[in-house]
C-alpha positions, 0 to 999 in steps of 0.5 A: 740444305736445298733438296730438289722438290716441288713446293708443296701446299695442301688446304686442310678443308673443315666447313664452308664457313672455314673456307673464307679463313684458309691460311699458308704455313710457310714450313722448312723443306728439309728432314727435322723428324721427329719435328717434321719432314717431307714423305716421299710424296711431298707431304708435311709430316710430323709432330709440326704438322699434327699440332698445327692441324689440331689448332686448324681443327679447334679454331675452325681456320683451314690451314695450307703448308707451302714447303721452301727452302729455309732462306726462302721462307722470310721473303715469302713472308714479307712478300705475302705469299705465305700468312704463317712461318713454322719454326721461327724464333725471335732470336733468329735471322735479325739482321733480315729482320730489320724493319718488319714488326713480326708477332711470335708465339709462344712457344711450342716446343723446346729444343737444344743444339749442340755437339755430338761426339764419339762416346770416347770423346765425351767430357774432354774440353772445348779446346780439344774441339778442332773440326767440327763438323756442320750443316750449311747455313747453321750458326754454332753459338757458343763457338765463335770466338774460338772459331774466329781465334782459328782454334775450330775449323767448320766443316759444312755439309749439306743435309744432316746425313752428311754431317753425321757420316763426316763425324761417324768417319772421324773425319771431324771431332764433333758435329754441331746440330739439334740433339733430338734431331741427330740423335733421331738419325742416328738411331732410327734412319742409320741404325747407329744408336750410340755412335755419336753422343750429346756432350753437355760439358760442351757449349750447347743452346736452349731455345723454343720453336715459335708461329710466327705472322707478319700480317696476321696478329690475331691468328697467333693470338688464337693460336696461343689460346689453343696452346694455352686450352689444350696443353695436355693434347699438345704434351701429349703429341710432345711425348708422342713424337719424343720431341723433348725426350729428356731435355732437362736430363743427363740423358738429353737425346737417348730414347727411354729404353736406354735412359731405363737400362742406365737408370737401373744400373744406376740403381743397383751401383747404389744398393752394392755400395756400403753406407759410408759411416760419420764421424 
């Protein structure tokens, strides 16, 4: 995914002192809301943003964001042109990787991708998966045999509206992304809450968003420190952008009116149904 814009980079400015500690955040140049994205003025927004600026604030650093494409932002790295990589994971990329000694974080926020799929669908098995719909550049781990064997055929797209209008279509039996994420699309930006549903019958992967540096080890040590000293503030900017809204629930990726709604049903199912009687 490689939407046409310019680089962006603002200095979050704090005191004089600060000035002499001002650091670029090489960030994703995609739309990931609730995680972050770019306003229509080129602007990193989200709950990214506002975490890394109340780390700015805390620790006294000025902090800039630098806006590139994804595969632009490892060989920004290591060429120096930016201090910092927001997401980034030591599970990724490792091939690319070889050879440089990068320090990570701990982690920020967690995550899971996986497939969605028509709410009709949900349940069946993997072997009923026979296109599956992705966005250029992701890997869908948990498929690669049955992709390898032929079993999946991929269908790429270019950004997440692609992909979500391929699988809304039928085009494709599913539609393998961040669950947050396209459940975010889905009903904020197309107005389709429901149409497409997270399957968690169906191989799906845990992981964390982590700071990473490759020259800057003592400033991802501060960093956990803040994370560390100020948990309730960012568990609070985590419930504020719902960027793990139920993620350890059946309900992964519904927002809580209908996590509320199907709860209560829940409930009154159970207050109807008689006491089963032992023997």
């Amino acid at each position: 995914m490689k939407p046409v814009r310019l680089c962006l980079f603002s200095t979050l400015l704090l005191t004089p002192a600060a000035l002499a500690q001002t650091y670029v955040v090489g960030v994703e140049e995609l739309p990931f809301a609730p995680h972050y994205s770019l306003d229509g003025e080129g602007r990193y927004r989200g709950f990214a943003r506002e975490v890394l600026d109340a780390f700015a604030a805390d620790s006294g650093v000025g902090l800039g964001y630098k806006a590139l494409p994804v595969d632009q932002l490892l060989p920004a790295l290591q060429r120096g042109e930016i201090d910092l990589k927001y997401p980034d994971s030591p599970h990724w990329a490792g091939a690319q990787k070889a050879g440089m000694t990068l320090h990570y974080s701990q982690a920020v926020v967690d995550y899971v991708d996986g497939v969605l799929v028509a709410p009709q669908r949900k349940g069946q098995a993997v072997e009923r998966l026979g296109r599956l719909a992705m966005v250029r550049g992701w890997t869908p781990r948990g498929y690669e045999d049955a992709i390898d064997s032929g079993q999946i055929q991929l269908s790429y797209s270019d950004d997440l509206r692609q992909m979500i209008r391929k699988a809304l279509k039928q085009d494709t039996d599913g539609a393998y992304f961040n669950v947050v994420v396209a459940t975010h699309y889905l009903d904020n930006i197309r107005a389709r809450p429901g149409a497409l549903v997270f399957d968690p019958k169906l191989p799906h992967t845990r992981g964390s968003f982590h700071l990473s540096s490759l020259r800057h080890p003592q400033l991802i040590a501060r960093f956990d420190r803040f994370l560390a000293e100020r948990s309730a503030q960012v568990a609070a900017l985590k419930a504020s952008h719902r960027v793990e809204a139920n993620l350890d629930s059946d309900y992964l990726g519904l927002e809580q009116w209908k996590v509320d709604y199907f709860e209560r049903q829940k409930a009154k199912a159970g207050a109807q149904t008689p006491a089963s009687s032992t023997r």
